[in-house]
Residue, then its C-alpha position, 0 to 999 in steps of 0.5 A: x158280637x157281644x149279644x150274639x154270645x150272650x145268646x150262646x151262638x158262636x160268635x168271634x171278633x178279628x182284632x189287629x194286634x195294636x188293639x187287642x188289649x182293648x178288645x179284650x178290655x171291651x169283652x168284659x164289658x159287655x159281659x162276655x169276657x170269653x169272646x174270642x179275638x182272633x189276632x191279626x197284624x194292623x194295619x188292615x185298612x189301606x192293604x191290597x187284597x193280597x195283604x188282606x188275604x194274609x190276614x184272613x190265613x191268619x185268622x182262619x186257624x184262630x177261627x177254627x180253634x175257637x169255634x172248637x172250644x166253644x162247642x165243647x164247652x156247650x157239650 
């Protein structure tokens, strides 16, 4: 994701919230320390579909507000 943004395309990385200070660590060091991480509850993995789709409606709103900011910024 990290070279995608360097790229200037849109680009986001879901992230469950026990990690979220490592994802963020980690943006800076690949150098783009304003690449959006959309929260979601952790676990993910071992969740029925039904759980995971409640992930999802949680980070579609983050997604949509990102992809947002982003686009205004390259304007």
């Amino acid at each position: 994701m990290a070279q995608l943004r360097k790229r200037g395309l849109i680009a986001a990385v879901i992230c469950s919230d026990t990690f979220m200070k490592l994802g963020s660590a980690q943006a800076k060091v690949f150098g783009v320390p304003d690449l959006p991480l959309l929260e979601i509850k952790h676990p993910l993995g071992g969740l029925s579909m039904e759980k995971v789709r409640e992930r999802a409606d949680v980070a579609l709103p983050q997604l949509i507000r990102a992809i947002k900011a982003i686009k205004e910024k390259q304007a």
